[in-house]
VOTOR-623900 format. One record per residue: x negated, y negated, z negated of N, C-alpha, C, O in turn; residue in one letter. Coordinates in pm, whole numbers, plus 50000, padded with zeros to 5 digits. Example, Ala and Ser with C-alpha at 12.3 -4.5 7.8 and 13.67 -1.06 7.14 Angstrom:
486815056949220487705045049220486805033049220485765033249154a;487155022549292486335010649286487104999749213486594988649196s;
This chain:
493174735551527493344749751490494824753051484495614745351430x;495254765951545496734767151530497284774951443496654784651402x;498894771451386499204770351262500304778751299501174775051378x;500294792651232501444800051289502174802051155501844806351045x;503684795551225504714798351145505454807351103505484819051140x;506234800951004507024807450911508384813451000508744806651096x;509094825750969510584829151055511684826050928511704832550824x;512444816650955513944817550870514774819550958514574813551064x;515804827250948517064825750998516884822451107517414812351152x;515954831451192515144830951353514504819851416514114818051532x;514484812451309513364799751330512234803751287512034812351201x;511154794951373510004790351300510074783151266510774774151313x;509054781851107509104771850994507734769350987506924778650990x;507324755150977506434750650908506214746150800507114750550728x;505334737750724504794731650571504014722650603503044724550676x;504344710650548502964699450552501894706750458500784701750474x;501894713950393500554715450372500404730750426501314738850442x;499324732150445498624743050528497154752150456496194746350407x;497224760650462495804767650486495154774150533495874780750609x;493554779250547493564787850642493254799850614492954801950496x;493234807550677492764824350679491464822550783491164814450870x;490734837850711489274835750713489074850450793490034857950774x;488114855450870487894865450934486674869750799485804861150787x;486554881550704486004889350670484604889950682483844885350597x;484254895650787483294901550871482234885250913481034882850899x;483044879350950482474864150996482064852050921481004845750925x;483444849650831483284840950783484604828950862485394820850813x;484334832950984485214823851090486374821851023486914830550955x;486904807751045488654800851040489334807151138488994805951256x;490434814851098491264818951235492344813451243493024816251342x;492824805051157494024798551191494554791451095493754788251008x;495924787051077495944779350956498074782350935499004782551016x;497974784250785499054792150752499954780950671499524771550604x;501034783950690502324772150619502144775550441502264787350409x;501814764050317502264767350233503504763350192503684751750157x;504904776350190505914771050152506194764050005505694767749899x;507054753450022507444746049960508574751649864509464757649924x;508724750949714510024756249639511304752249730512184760249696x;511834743349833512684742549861512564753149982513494761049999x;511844753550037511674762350151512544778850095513444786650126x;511504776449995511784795549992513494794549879514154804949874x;513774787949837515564785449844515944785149949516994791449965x;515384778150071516714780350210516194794250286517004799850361x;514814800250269515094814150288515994826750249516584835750308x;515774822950122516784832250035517904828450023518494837549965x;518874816850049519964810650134520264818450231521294825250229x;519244818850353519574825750440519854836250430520954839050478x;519214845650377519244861850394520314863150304520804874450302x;521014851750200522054859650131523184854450263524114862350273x;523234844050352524634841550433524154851750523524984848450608x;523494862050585523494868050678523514883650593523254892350676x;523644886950514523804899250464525304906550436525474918550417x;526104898350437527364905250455527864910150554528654919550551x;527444903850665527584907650846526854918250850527304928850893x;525974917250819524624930550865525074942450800525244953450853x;525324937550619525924946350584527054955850702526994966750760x;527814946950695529404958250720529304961250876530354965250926x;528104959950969527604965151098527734980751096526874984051015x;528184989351130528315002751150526845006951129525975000251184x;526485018651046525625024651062524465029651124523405034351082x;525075026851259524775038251364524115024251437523175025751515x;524615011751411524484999551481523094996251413522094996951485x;522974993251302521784990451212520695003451263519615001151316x;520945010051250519605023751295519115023051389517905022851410x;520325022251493519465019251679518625003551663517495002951713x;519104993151603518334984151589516934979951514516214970051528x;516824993051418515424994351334514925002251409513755004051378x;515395010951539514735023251665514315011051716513165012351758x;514695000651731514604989351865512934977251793512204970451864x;512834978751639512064976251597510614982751620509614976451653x;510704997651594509685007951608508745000351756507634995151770x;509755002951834509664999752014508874986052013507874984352083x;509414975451922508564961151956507184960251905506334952051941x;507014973151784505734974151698505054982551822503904980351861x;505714990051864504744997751966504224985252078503114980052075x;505204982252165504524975352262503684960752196503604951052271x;503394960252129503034951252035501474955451982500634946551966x;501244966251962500324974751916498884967851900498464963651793x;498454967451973497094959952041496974948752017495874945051975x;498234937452035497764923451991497874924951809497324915851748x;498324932051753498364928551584497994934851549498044934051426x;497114949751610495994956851542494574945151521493834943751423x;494554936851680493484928751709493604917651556492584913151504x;495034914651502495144901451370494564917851282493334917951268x;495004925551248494534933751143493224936551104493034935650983x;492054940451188490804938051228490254918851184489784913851082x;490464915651259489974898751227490494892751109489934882851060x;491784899151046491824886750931491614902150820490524900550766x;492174914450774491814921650707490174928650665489664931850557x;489624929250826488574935050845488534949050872487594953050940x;489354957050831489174970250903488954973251005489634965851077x;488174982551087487714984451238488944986451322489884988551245x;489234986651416489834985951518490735004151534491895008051525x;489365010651559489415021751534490355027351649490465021251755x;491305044251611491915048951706493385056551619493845055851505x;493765063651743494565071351656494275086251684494025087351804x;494205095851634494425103851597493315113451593492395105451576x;492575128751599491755135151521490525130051570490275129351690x;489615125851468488325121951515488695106351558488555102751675x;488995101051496489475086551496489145079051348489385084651241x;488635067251357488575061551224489685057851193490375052651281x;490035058851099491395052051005491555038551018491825034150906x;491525027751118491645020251094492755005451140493595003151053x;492774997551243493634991851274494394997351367495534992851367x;494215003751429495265008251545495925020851456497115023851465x;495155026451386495745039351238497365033851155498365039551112x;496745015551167497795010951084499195004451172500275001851118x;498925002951295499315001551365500335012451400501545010151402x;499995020051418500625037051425501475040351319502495046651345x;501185036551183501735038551087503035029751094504115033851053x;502835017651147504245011051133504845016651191505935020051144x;504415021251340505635025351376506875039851346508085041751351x;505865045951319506075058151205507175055951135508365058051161x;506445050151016507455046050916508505038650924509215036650825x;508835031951080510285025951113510685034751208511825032251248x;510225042951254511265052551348511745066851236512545074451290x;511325070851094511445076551011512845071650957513845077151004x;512935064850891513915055050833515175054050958516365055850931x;514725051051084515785049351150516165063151204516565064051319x;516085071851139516645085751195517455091751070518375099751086x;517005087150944517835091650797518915087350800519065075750836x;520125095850759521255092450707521405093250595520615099350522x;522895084650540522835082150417524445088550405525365081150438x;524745101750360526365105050411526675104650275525885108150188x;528295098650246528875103150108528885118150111529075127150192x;528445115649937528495128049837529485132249817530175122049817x;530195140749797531225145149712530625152149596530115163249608x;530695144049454529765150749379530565159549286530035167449209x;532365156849305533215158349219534545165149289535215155949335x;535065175949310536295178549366537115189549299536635200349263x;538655185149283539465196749157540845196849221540645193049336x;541805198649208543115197549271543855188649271544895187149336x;543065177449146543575167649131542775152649154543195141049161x;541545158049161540835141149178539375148549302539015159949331x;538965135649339537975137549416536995123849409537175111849431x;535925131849369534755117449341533465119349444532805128849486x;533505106049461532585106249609531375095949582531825085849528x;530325095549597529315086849594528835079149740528425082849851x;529045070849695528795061549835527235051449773527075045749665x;526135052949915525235042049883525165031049977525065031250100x;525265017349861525535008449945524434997549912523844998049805x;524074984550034523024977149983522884969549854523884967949785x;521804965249820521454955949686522064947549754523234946349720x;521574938049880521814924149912520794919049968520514920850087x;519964910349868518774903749957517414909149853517174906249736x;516964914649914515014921349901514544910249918514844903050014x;513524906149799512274898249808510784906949786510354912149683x;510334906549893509664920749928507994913249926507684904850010x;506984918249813505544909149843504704916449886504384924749801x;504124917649991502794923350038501404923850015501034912949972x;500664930350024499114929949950498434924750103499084918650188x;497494927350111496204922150185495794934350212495804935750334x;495424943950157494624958350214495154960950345494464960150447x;496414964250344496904972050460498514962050498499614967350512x;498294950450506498884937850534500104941650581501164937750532x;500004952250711501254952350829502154971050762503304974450734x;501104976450765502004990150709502754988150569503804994150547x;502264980750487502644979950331504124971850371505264975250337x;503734960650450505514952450462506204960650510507344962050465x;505644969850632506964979650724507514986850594508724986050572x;506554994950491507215001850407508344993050299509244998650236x;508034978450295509404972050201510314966650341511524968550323x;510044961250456510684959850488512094966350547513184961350520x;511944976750623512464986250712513194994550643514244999050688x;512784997150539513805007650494515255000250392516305005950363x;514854986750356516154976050352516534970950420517714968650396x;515944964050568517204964550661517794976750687519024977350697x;517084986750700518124998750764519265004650694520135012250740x;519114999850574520254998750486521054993950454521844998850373x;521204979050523522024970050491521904953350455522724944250465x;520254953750403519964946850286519244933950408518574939150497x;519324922150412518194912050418517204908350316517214908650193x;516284904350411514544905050357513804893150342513504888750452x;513244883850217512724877950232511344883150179511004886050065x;510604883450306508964886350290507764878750266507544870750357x;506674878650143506104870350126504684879650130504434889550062x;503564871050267502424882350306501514876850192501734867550114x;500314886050206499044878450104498804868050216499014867750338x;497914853950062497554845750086496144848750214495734842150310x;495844858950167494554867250227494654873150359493624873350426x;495484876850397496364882650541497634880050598498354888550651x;497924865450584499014859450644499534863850790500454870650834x;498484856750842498814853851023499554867451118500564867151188x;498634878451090499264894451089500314895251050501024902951115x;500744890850973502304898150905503464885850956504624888350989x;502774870850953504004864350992504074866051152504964860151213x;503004875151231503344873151409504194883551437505044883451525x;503884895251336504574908751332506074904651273506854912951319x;506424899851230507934892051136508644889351247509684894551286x;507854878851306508284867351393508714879451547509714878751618x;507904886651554508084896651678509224907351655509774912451752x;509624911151507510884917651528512154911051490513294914151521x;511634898951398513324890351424513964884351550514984877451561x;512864889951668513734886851745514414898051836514544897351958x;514744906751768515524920451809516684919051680517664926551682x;516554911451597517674910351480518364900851467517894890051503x;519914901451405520184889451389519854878751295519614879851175x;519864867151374519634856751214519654859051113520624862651047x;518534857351076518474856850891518174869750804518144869150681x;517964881750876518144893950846516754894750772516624895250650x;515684894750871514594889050783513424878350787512844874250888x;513254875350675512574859850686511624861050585511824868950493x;510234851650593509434850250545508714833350506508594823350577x;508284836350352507764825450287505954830550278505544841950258x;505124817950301503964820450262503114811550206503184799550235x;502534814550151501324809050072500934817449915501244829049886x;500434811149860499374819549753500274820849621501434816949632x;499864825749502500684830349403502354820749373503554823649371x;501694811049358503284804149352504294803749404505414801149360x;503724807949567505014809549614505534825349610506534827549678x;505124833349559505714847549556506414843849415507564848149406x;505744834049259506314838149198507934825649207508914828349137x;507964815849279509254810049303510174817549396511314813549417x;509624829949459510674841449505511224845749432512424844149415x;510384853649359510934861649262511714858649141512124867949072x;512034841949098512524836449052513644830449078514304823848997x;513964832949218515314829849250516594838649200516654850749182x;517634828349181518844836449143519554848049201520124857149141x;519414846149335520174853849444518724863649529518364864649646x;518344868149428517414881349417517834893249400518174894449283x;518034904949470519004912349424518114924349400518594932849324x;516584927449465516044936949414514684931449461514574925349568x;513474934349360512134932849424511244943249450511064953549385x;510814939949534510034956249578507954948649570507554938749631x;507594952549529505974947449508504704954849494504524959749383x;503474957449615502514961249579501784953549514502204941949519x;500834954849451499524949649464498934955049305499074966249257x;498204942749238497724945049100498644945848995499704939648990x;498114954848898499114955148816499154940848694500104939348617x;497664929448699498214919248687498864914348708499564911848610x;499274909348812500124899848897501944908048852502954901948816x;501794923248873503554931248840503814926748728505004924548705x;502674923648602503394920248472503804908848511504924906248470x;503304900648579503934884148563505614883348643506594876948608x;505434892248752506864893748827507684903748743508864901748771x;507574914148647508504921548549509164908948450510304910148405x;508344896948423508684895648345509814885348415511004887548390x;509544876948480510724869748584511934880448624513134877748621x;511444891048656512154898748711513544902848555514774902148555x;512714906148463513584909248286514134895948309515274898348350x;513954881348306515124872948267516454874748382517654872548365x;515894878448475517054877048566517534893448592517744897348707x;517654900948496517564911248540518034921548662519004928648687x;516564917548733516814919548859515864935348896514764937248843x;516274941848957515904958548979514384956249070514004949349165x;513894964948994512284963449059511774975149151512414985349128x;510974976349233509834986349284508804982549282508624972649352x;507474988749196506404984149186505184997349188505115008649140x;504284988449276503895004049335502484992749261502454981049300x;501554997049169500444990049112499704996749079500185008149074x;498354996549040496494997149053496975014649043497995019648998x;495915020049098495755034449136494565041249040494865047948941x;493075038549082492225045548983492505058348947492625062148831x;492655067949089492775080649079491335087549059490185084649093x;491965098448985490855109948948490885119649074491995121749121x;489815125649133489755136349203489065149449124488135146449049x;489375161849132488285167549029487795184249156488575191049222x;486425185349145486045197249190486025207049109485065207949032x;487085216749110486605229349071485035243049101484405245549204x;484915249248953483205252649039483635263849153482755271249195x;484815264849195484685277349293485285270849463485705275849567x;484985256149406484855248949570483695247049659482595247749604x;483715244649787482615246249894482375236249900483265228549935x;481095231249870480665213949878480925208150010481685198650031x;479985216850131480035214550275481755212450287482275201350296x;482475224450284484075221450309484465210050323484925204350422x;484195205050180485395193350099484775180250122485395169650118x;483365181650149482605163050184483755158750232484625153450163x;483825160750352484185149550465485915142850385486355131350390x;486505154550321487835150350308487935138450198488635128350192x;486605145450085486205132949941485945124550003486645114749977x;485015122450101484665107050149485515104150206485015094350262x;486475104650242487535094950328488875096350213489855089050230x;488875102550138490005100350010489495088949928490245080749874x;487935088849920487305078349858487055061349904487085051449830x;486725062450096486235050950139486915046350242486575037550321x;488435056250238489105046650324489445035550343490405031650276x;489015028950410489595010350437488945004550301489414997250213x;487615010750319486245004650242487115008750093487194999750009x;487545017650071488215021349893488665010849851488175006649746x;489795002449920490314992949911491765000649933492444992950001x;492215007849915493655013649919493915020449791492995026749739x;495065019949735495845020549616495795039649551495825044049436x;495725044149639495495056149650494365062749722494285072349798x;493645055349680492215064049718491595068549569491735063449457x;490845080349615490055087449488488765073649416487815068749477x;489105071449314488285065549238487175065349132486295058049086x;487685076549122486815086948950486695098749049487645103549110x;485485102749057485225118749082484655128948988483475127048958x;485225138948937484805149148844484615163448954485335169649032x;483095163948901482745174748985481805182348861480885177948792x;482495196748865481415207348761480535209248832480455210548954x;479185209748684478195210648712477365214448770476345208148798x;477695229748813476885238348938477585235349019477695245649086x;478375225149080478165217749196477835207749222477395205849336x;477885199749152477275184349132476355181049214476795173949304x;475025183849220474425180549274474495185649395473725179249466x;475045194149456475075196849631475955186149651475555177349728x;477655184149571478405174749604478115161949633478735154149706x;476795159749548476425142349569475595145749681475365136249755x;475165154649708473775154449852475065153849990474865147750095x;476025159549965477045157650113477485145850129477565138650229x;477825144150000478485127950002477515116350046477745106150111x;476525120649998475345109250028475135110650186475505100950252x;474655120250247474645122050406475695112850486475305103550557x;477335116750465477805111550457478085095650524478325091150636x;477835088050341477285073750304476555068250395476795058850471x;475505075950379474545071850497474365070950638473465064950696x;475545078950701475235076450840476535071350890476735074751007x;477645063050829478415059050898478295044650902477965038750799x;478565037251030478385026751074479225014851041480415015051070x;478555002050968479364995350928478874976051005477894969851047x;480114974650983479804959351106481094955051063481834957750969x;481134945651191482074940051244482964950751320482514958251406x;484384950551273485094961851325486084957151482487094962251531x;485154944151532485714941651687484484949651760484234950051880x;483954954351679482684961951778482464976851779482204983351677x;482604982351908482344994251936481615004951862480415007351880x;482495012051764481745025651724481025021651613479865025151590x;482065010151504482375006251386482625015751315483145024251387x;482515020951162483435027851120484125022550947485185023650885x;482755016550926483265004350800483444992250800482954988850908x;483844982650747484144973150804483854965150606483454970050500x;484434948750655483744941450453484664945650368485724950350408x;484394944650257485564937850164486084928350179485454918050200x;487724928850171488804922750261488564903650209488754895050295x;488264900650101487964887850064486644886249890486314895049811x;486284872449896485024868049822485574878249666485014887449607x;486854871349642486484877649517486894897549460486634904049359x;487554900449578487514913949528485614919649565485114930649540x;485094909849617483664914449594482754909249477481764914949431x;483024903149458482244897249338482674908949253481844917249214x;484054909849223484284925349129483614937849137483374944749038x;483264941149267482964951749344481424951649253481094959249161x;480764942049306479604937849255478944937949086477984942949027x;480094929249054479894932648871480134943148827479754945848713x;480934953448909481144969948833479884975748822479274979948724x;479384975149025478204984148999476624978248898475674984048846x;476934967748906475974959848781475824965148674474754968748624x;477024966448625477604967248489477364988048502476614991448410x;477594994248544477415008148604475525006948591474915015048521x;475175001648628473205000148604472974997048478472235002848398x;473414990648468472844987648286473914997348154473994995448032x;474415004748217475425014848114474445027548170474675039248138x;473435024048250472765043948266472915053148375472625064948394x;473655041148461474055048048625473155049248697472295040448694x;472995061748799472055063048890473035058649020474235060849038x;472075051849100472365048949204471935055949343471055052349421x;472665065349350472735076449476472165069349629471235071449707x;473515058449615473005055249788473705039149769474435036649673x;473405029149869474155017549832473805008149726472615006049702x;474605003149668474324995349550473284981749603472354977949532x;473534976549709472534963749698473264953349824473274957249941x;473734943049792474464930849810473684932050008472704939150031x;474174926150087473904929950233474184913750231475094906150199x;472324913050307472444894050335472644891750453472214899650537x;473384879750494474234875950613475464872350548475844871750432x;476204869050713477484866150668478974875250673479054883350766x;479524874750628480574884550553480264895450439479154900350417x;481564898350366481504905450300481004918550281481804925050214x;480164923850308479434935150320479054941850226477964937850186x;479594953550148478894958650078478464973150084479524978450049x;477714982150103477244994050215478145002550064478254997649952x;478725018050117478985027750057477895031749923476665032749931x;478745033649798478045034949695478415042049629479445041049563x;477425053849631477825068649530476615065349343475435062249328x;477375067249276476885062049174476995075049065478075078049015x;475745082449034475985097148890475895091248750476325079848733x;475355098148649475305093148551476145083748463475875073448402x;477155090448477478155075448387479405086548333479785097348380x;479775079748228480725093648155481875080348158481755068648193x;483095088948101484215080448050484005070547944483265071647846x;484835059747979484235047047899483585036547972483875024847944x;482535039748087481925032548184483095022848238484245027248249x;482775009948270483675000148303483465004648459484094996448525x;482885013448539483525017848675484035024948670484655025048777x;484395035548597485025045448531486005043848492486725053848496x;486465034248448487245026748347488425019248437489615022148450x;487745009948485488484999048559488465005748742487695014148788x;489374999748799489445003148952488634987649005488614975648981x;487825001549122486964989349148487374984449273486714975749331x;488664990349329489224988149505487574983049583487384971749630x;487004989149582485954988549670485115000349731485535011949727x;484024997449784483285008849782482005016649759480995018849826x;482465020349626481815025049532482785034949420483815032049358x;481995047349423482205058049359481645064649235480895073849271x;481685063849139481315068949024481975088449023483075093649040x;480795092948999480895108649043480265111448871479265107348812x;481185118548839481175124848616481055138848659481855146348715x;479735140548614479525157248555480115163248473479855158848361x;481105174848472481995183448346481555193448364481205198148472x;481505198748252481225215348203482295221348196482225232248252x;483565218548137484625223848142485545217648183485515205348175x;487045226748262487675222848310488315209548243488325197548272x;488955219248120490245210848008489185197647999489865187547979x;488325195748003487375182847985487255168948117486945157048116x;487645177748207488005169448323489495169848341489815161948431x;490245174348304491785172848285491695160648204491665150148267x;491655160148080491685153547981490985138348021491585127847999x;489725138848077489355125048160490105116648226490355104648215x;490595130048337491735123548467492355117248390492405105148415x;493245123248240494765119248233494315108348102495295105148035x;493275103548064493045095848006492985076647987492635068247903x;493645077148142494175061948181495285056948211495845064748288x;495925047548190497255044348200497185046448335497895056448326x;496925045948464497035047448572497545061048587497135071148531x;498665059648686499035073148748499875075848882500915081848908x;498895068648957499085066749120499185080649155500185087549136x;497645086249229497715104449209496585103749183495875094649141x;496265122949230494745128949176495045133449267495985130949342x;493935144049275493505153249347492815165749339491625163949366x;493055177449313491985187549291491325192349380492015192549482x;489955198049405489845203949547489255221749424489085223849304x;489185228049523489005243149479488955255149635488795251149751x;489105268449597488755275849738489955285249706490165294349786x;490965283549573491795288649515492935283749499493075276249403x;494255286549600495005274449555495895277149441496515268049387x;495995289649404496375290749305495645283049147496065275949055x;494625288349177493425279249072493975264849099494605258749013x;493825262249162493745246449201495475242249164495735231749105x;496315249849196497965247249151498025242848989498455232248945x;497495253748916497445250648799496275242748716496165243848594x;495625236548777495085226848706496195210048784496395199348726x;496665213948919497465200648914498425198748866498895187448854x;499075211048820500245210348728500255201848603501285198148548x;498665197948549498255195748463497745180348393497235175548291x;498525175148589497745160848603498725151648602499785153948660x;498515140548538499695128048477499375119548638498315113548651x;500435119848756500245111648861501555116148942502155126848930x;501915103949039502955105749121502925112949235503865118149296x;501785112949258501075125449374500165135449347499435129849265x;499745146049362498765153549354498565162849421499125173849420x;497335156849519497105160249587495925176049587494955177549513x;496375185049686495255198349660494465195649819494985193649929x;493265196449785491895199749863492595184249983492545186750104x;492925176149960493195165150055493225151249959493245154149840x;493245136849987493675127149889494245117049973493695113150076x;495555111949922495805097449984496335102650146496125095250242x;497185118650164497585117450265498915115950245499585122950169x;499355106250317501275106850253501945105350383501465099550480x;503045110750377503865112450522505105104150472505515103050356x;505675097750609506805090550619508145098050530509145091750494x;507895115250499508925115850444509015125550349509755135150327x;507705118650278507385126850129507245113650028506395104750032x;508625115949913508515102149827507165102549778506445112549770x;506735084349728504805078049709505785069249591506815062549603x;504915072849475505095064849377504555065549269504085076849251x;504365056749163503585058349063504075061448917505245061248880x;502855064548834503805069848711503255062248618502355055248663x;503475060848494502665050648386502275038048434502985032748519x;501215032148392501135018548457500885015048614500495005048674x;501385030248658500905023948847502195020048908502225015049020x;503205022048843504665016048847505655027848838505325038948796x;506795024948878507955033048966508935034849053508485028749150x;509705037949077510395040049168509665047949284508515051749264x;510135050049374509665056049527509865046949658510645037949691x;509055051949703508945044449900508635060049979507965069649940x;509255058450078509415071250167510785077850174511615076650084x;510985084350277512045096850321512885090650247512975078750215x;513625101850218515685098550183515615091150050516345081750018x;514445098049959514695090949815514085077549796514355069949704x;513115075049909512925059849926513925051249994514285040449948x;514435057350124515625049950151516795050450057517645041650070x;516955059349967517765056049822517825043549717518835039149664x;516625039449702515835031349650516535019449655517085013249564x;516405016449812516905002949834518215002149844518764992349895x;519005014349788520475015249738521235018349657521335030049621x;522165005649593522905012649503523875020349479524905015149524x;524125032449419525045039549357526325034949329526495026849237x;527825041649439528685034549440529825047549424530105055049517x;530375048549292531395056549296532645055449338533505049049277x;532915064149488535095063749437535835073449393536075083449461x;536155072149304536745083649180538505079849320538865069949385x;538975091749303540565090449390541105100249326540525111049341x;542145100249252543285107649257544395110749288545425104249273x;544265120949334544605127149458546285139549408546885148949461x;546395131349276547935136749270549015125449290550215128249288x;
């Protein structure tokens, strides 16, 4: 079985010990992945700190055409690492654009997006300060070296978003993929370090230990991290001894809420795909739905239609549109919610029953009857399954939404956008979204508020992010 390596400092790297990655959908071994070694990921982060002063002080204009030259290798590239995105993630294959499933070639598209975005921003000194006698100028300049960790949902777009916008800044990258979606992210690594120079960016892999002996290195200069907001407390806290500058984008468990003067027919199609994109395995998908009562029940009859007629498989096969849960145990979770959702008083709309065979399969699940407090309600279930709360009054579904430490976004839908303005005014989240969920553009800042983290990714104030604040005060008598 072949064992695709690690990139340092434009090598491939291997590990005597190894593991493998699993196809989803199958079950199948697809290959077998390096676990780095604590010394390993020291001579990564070695590397990216001896190659960051060069890269650094490269002209501007030099670094940008070369993250343009990135975009270009993700494009012609497209097809073979949508094909790893599909087989080791599981998402369908899919297409791009209207009337297209969201899925690997979607994410595919997205990389390149989000690196031809970045490589078109400038970063010009400020003059934030000017008098007859002094002149103060703000200059942004790199951290140094990014230790950047990736999730498994969306394997290849989530790294472009830590990666790309710190090289294009200056910064070298050491990238560490999930244990869960390796092979994708180290072929995609391996395919644009070779448009870069040595060392610019490099990658360590294997399972928790080795992200947290990244993040424990000395010569860490900023960490950037999706995933659970378990796992962010354990890297905040490595991160506090060394106090080293964080981005943490963590658990979502967004509220969506229907106002009663919305069109059920309208808004289906947009709730179900705010809800079940990439099987409601994305950070920002609607999780809690509050829908008033004289709509409720039309809302669950669209949604259910819906549920029911989209096609789920294997997403190497034609005219797919769902695809498994990405690995065993975010299903077992998946599983004990809606359990636990049955014996708390939940009705089970559509779905709700374990799919025998092999892979992860669990069919779309609209679930009524369950108030706040419900542990699906409660907890994010990154799967797919939806808990839909009947409100009588608005301030009562405000007060729900904003009732969890989570504050990824929301969403209102309504036929009023004024109506609908002022109830999102109203909502504790980094996004909020009206009559849409979970659409974010390359150059609208994405970030979380309360326990879903902070900082930003996107446009100028994400490419800010990965820079620090550099004053030159001059006086100028």
């Amino acid at each position: 079985m072949k064992i695709y390596d690690n990139t340092v400092g434009g090598r491939r790297i291997g590990a005597q010990r190894t593991f493998e990655s699993f196809n989803p959908a199958t079950g199948e071994a697809l290959g077998r992945v390096p676990h780095s070694t604590p010394e390993q990921v020291r001579e990564a982060v070695a590397t990216a700190r001896a190659a960051q002063p060069a890269w650094a002080a490269r002209p501007d204009a030099e670094r940008r055409a070369l993250t343009m030259k990135i975009a270009e290798v993700i494009r012609a590239n497209a097809d073979y690492l949508a094909g790893w995105v599909t087989r080791e993630q599981g998402k369908p294959l899919g297409g791009v654009g209207p009337g297209q499933v969201p899925g690997a070639h979607f994410e595919l598209f997205g990389c390149q997006v989000w690196t031809e975005v970045p490589a078109g921003l400038e970063l010009p000194v400020e003059v934030v300060f000017e008098d007859a006698t002094r002149r103060d100028e703000l200059h942004r300049k790199p951290y140094g070296v990014i230790a950047a960790i990736a999730p498994w949902n969306w394997p290849l777009l989530i790294a472009v978003w830590q990666i790309v916008p710190a090289i294009r800044a200056g910064n070298t990258v050491v990238l560490k993929p999930s244990e869960y979606t390796s092979i994708g992210t180290l072929e995609m690594v391996r395919l644009i370090a070779e448009v870069l120079p040595p060392g610019v960016i490099n990658t360590v892999s294997g399972p928790g230990d080795v992200g947290a002996a990244l993040v424990d290195q000395p010569y860490i200069d900023k960490i950037m991290f999706t995933g659970s907001s378990a796992s962010g407390v354990k890297i905040l806290a490595t991160a506090a001894r060394h106090l080293t500058p964080t981005t943490m984008e963590l658990g979502g468990n967004d509220a969506a809420i229907v106002l009663p003067d919305a069109d059920p027919k309208a808004i289906a199609m947009g709730l179900f795909w705010g809800a079940f994109i990439n099987m409601g395995q994305t950070c920002a998908c609607a999780k809690r739905l509050y829908v008033h009562e004289s709509l409720h029940d039309a809302v669950v009859a669209e949604l259910k239609a819906i549920a029911e007629s989209v096609p789920m498989g294997d997403g190497l096969e034609e005219g797919i549109v769902m695809g498994p849960i990405q690995n065993r145990m975010q299903y077992n979770k998946v599983v004990s919610l809606v359990e636990s959702a049955r014996s708390e008083g939940g009705q089970i709309v559509c779905g709700g029953t374990e799919r025998v065979g092999p892979g992860n399969f669990y069919p779309p699940t609209l679930i009524t009857g369950l108030t706040d407090g419900a542990r699906l309600v409660d907890e994010e279930q990154f799967g797919p399954v939806l808990p839909i709360i009947r409100y009588a009054d608005v301030d009562q579904a405000i007060a729900g939404a904003n009732r969890l430490d989570a504050g990824l976004g929301a969403s209102v839908w309504s036929s009023s956008l004024d109506t609908a303005r002022a109830v999102a005014s109203r909502l504790q989240a980094g996004t909020v979204w009206i009559n849409q969920h979970g659409t974010i553009h390359p150059m609208v800042p994405f970030g979380g508020t309360k326990g879903s983290g902070w900082d930003v990714e996107f446009g100028i104030d994400g490419l800010k992010a990965v820079t620090q604040a550099s004053v030159l005060s001059i006086n100028k008598a």
